[in-house]
C-alpha positions in Angstrom: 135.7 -37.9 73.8 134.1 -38.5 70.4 131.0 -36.2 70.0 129.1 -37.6 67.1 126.3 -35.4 64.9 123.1 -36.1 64.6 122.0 -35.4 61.2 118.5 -36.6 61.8 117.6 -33.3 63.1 116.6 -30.6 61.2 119.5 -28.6 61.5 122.2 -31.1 62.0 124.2 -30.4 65.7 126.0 -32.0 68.5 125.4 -29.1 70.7 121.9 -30.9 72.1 120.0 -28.3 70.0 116.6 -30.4 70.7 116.8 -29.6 74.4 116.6 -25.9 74.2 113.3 -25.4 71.8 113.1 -21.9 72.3 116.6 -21.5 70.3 116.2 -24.5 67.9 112.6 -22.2 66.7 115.0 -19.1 66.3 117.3 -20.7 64.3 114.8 -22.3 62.2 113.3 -19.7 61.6 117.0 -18.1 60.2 117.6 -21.2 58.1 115.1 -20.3 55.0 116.4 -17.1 54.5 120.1 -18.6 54.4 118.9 -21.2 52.1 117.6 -18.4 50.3 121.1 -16.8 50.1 122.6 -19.7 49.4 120.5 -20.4 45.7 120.7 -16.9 45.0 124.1 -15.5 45.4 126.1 -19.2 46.4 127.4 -20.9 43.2 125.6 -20.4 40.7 124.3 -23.0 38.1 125.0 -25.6 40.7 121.9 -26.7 42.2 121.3 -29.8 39.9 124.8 -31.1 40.3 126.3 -33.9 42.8 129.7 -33.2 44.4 131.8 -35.4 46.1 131.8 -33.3 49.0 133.6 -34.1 52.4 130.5 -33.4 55.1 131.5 -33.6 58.9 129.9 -36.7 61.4 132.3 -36.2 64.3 134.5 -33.4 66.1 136.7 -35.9 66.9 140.4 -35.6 65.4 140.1 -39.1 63.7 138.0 -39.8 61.1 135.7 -36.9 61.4 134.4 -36.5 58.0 132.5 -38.8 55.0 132.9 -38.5 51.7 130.1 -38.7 48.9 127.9 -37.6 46.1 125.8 -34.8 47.1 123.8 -32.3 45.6 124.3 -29.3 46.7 121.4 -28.0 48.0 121.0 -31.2 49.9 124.1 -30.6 51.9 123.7 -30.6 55.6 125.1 -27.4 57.3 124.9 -27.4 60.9 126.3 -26.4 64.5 128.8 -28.1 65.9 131.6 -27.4 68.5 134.7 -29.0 69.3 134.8 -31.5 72.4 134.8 -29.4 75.9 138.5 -29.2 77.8 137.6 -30.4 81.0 137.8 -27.4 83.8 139.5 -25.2 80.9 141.3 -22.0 82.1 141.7 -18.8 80.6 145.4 -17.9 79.6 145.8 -14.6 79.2 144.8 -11.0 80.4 143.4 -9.9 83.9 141.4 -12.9 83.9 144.0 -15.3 83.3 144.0 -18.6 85.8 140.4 -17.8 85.7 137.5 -20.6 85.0 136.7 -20.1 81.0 133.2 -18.1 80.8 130.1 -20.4 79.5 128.1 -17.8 79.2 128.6 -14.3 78.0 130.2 -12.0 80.5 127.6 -8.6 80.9 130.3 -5.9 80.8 132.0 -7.7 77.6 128.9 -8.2 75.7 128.8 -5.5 73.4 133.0 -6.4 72.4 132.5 -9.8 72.1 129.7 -9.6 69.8 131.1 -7.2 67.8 134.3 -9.7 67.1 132.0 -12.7 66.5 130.0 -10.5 63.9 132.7 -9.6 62.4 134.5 -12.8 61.8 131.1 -14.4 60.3 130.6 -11.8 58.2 133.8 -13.1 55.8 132.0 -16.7 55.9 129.0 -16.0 53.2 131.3 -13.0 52.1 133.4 -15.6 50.0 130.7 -17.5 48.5 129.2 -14.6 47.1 132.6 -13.5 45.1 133.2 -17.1 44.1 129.9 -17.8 43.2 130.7 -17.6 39.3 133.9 -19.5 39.5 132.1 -22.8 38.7 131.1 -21.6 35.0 135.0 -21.9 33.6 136.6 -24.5 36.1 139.8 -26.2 35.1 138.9 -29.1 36.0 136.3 -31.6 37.9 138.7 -31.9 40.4 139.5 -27.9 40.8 135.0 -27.9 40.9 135.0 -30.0 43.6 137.6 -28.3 45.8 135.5 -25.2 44.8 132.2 -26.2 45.8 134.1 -28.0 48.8 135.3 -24.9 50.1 131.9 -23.1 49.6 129.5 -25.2 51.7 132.4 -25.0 54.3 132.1 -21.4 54.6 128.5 -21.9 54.4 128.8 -23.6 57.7 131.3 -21.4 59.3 128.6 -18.9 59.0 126.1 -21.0 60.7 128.5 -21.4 63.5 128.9 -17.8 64.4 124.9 -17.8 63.9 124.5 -20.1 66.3 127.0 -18.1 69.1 124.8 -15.2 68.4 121.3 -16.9 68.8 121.9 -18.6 71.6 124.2 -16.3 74.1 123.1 -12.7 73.0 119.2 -12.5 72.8 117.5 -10.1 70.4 120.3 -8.1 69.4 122.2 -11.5 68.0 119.1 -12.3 66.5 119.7 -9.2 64.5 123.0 -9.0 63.9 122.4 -12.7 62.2 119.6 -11.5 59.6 122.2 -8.5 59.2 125.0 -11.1 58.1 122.0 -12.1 55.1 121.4 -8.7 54.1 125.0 -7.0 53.4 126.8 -8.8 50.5 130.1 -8.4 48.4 130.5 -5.4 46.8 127.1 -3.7 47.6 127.2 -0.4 46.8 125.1 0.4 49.4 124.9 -2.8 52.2 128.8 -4.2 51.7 130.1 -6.8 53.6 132.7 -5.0 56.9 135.9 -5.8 55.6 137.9 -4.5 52.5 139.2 -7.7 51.2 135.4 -9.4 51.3 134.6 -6.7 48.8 136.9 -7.2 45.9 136.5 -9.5 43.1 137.6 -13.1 42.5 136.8 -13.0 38.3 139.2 -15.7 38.0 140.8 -19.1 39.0 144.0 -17.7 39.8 142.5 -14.9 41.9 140.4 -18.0 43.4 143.3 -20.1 44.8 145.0 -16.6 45.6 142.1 -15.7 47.7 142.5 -19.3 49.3 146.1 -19.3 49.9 146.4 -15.8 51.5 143.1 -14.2 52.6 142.1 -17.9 53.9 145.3 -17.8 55.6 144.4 -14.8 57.4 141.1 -16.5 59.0 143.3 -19.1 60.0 145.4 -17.1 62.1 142.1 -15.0 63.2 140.2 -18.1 64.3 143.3 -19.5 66.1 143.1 -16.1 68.0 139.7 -16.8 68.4 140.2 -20.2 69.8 142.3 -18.8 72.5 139.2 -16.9 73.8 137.9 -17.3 77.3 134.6 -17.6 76.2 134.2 -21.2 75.9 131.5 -21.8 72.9 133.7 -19.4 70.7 136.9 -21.1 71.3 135.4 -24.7 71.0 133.3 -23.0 67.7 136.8 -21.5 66.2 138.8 -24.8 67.0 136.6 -27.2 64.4 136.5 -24.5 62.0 140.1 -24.8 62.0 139.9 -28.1 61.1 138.1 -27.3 58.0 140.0 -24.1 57.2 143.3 -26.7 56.5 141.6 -27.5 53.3 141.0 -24.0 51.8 144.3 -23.2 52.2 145.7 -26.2 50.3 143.2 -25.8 47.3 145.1 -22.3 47.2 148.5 -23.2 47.8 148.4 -26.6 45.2 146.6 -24.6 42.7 149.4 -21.9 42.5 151.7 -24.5 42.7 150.1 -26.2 40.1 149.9 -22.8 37.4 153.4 -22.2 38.0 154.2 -25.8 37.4 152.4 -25.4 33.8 154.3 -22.4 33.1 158.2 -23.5 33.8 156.6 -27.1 31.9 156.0 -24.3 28.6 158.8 -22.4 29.4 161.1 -25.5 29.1 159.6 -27.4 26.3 159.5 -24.1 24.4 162.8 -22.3 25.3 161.2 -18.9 26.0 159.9 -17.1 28.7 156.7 -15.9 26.8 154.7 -18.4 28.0 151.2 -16.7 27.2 152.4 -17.6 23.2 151.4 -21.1 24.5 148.3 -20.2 26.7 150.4 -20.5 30.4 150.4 -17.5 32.6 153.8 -16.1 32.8 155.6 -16.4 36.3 155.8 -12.3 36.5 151.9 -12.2 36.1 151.6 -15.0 38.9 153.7 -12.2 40.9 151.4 -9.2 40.3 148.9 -11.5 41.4 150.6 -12.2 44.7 151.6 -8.9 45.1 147.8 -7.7 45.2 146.3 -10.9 47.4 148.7 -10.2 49.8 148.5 -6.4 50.2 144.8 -6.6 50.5 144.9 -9.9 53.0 147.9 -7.8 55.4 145.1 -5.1 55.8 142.8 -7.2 57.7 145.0 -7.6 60.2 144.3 -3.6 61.0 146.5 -1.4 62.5 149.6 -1.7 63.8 149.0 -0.1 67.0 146.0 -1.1 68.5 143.6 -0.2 71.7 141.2 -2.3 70.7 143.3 -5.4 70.2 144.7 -4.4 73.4 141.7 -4.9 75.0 140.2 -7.4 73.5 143.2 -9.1 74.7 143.0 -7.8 78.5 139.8 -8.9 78.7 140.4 -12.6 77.8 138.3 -12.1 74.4 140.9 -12.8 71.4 144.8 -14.4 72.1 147.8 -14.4 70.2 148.3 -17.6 67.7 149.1 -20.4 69.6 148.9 -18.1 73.1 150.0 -21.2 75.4 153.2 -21.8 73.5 154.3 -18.6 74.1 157.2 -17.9 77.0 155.8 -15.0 78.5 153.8 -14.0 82.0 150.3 -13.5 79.4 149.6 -10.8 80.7 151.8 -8.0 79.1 151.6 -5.2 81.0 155.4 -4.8 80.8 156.2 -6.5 77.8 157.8 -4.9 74.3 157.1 -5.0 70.9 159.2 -4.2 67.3 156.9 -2.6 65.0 157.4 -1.0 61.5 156.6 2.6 61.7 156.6 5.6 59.2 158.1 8.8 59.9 160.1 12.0 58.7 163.4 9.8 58.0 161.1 7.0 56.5 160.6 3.4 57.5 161.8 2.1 60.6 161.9 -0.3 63.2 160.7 1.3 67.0 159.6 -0.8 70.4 156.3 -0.1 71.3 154.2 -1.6 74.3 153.3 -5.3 73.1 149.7 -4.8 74.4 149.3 -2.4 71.8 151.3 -4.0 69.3 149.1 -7.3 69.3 147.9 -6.7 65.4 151.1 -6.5 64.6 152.4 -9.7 66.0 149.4 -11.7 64.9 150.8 -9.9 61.6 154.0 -11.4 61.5 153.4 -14.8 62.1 150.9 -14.6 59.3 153.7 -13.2 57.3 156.6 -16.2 58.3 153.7 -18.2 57.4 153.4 -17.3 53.5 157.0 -17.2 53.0 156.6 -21.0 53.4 154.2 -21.2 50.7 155.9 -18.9 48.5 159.4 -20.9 49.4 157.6 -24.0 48.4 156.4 -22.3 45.0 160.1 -21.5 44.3 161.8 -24.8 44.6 159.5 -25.6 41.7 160.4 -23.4 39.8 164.0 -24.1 41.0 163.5 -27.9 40.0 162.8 -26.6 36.0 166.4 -25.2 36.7 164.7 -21.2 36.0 166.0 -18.1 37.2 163.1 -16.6 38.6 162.0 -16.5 42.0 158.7 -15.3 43.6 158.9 -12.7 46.8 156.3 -11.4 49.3 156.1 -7.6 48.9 157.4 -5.3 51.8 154.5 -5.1 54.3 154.6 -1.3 54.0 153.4 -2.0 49.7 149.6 -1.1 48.3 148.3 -0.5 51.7 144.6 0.8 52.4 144.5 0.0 56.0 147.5 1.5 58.9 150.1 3.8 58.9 151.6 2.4 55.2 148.1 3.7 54.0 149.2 7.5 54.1 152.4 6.6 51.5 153.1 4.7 48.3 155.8 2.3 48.1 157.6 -0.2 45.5 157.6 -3.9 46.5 160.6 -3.3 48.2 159.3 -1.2 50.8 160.8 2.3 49.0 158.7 5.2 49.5 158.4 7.0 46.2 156.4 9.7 45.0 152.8 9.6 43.8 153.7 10.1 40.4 156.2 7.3 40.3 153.7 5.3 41.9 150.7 6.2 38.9 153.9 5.4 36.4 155.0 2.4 37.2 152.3 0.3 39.7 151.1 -1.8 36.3 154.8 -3.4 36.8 153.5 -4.5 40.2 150.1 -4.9 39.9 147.5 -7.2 37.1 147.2 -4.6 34.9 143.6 -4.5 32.9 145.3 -6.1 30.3 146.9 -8.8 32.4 143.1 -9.7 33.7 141.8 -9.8 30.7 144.5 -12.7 29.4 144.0 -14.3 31.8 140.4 -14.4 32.3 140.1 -15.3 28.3 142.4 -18.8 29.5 139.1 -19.1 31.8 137.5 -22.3 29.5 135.5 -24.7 31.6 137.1 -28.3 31.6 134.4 -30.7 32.6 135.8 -34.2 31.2 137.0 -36.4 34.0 140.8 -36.1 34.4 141.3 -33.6 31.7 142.9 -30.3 33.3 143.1 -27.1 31.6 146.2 -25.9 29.4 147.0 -23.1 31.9 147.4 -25.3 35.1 149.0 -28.5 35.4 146.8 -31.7 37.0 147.2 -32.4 40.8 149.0 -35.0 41.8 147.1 -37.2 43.4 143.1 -37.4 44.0 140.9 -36.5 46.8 139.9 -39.2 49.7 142.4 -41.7 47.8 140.3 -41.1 44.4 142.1 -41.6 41.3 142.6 -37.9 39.7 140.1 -39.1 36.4 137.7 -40.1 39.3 134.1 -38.5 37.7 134.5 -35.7 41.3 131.3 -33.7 39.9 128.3 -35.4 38.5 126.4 -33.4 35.5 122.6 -34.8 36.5 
């Protein structure tokens, strides 16, 4: 089934928005105040410029996206939902063999717009601490990707918008100006989760940010798309198809910095790469160290009632749920979780209703050590000894059990005191931030590349890499 969008309407849609005029008024009535949003606190300086931005006209797997010059605030955001499974099922829980809910399910209501609130709430959170990012970009290419990701996010947003509009009355209504009103690092109205409040000052936080905490919505919305409510899973299962993206701008653009720096490290014969305006590979690693820490936390505790029930109730599934040889149900199943006690760290079985964070946990975790495996046979290739490493789960943790102890990126516990010694050996020091944000020079010259990163390898949409991706009008 190809289900095409129809961007004549107002708010572009392929979910027959025209046929249900009391929620097409609603959400027109939402859309100024997230255009609003979007020219104050998207990227800024931006408005007059045309992007060669990807913009979805189909859900269907092939060939669901155009590519073109567009200024930005001209881009089209809209609603749209993957195709419908015909008589879909839900897998898991008490409910499991069950027809997949259309409409929200009264005793649920409150639970499932609750996780729906909160996973929109990271959409416009990641504008808002990118939105400066565009002032000292490495490149017209790296500006693109940039702005690419942005209206993306942008749309996410207006897909969760859309699920609370149309399925739960007034109080969705709310919860969607809400989503306007908190923002990044508000003192006083911050967005829900930790992560969506910190920083991103510079382009290697940036494609940090994208490789990890993007990473971590991936595995959330695939959760997501296991739900039994319907117009969440079909919502969640086209974001995916966007998300892909995000996480290559992060993974290629740390792949390309630590290119650049085992390029000076070679040519030079030294490993003090900043002398010739790289960023050293043990700086790259502080960076990792904190993107990681802070992106594990929003995967919440390790043991879990909520996630239990949320999974009980046929709201949120493991990643890829179907795949999984099990009776889906788990009310007998185990679980090996990292604990803390008296004796330290260690390993313990715990009920794997409970333990649901923490499984969702460690796939995310297999899943970076790809990355980071990929990102060390580069450096391998240059023929250096040096090799990047995920930090022990239990390291610079706000969030769980790991919260109540310091640890080194090993996962030794160690004293406070150690810990205010020696964390500026794990973490970006001040100083560390500040070199690199001085390397932070906008390159705006088609197919020139900053000194600090090394070009892509190869264009977007079959685009030469000195293709002119962002237009100065």
């Amino acid at each position: 089934m190809i289900m095409t969008i129809d961007y004549l309407e107002r708010i572009p849609n392929n979910v027959d928005l025209a046929s249900n005029k009391r929620l097409q008024r609603a959400l027109e009535q939402w859309q100024p105040g997230y255009l609003q949003w979007w020219k104050e606190l998207g990227p800024s300086e931006a408005q007059t410029l045309e992007v060669y931005l990807r913009t979805a006209v189909s859900v269907d797997a092939q060939g669901w996206a155009h590519y073109g010059h567009v200024r930005m605030p001209d881009y089209r955001w809209g609603i749209f939902l993957a195709p419908p499974e015909r008589d879909r099922r839900i897998n898991f829980g008490v409910n499991k063999g069950q027809p997949a809910w259309q409409e929200v399910p009264g005793e649920q209501r409150a639970t499932l717009r609750r996780l729906i609130v909160t996973q929109g709430d990271t959409e416009p959170a990641s504008v808002e601490q990118q939105r400066h990012l565009g002032k000292t970009c490495p490149s017209l290419y790296d500006l693109r990707n940039l702005f690419q990701v942005n209206v993306e996010e942008g749309r996410h947003l207006w897909a969760m918008v859309y699920l609370l509009h149309a399925h739960f009355g007034r109080d969705g209504r709310e919860e969607a100006d809400a989503m306007l009103e908190r923002h990044s690092g508000d003192a006083d109205k911050p967005r829900l989760l930790g992560a969506f409040n910190e920083e991103t000052p510079d382009w290697l936080s940036f494609f940090m940010f994208t490789f990890f905490t993007d990473r971590d919505g991936k595995y959330q919305l695939a959760s997501l798309a296991e739900s039994g409510f319907d117009p969440l899973s079909r919502s969640c299962r086209f974001m995916l198809t966007e998300e892909a993206h995000h996480m290559f701008v992060g993974e290629s653009g740390v792949g390309r910095t630590i290119q650049r720096a085992c390029e000076i490290m070679a040519e030079h014969k030294t490993d003090d790469v900043r002398k010739y305006g790289g960023i050293d590979l043990p700086t790259i690693q502080k960076y990792l160290n904190f993107h990681f820490s802070v992106s594990v936390d929003l995967f919440g505790q390790e043991l879990s009632t909520n996630a239990a029930n949320y999974y009980t109730m046929g709201l949120k599934g493991r990643f890829e749920e179907t795949k999984i040889g099990d009776d889906h149900v788990l009310e007998h199943g185990f679980y090996d979780v990292s604990v803390l006690d008296d004796s330290g760290i260690r390993t313990i079985q715990v009920p794997a209703l409970t333990a649901l964070n923490e499984r969702l946990r460690d796939d995310y975790i297999r899943d970076c050590q790809k990355g980071v495996d990929r990102w060390n046979r580069i450096i391998e290739r240059h023929g250096i000894d040096y090799r990047l490493r995920l930090p022990h789960r239990a390291f610079h943790r706000a969030i769980g059990t790991f919260s109540e102890i310091k640890t080194d990126p090993d996962g030794r516990v160690i004293s406070e005191a150690e810990w205010t010694r020696r964390h500026g050996e794990w973490l970006p020091t001040a100083e560390d931030r500040a070199y690199v944000q001085a390397l932070m020079q906008p390159v705006t010259q088609p197919g020139k590349v900053a000194s600090w990163i090394a070009p892509p390898a190869k264009g977007i949409d079959n685009k030469p890499v000195d293709f002119e991706y962002v237009r100065f009008v």
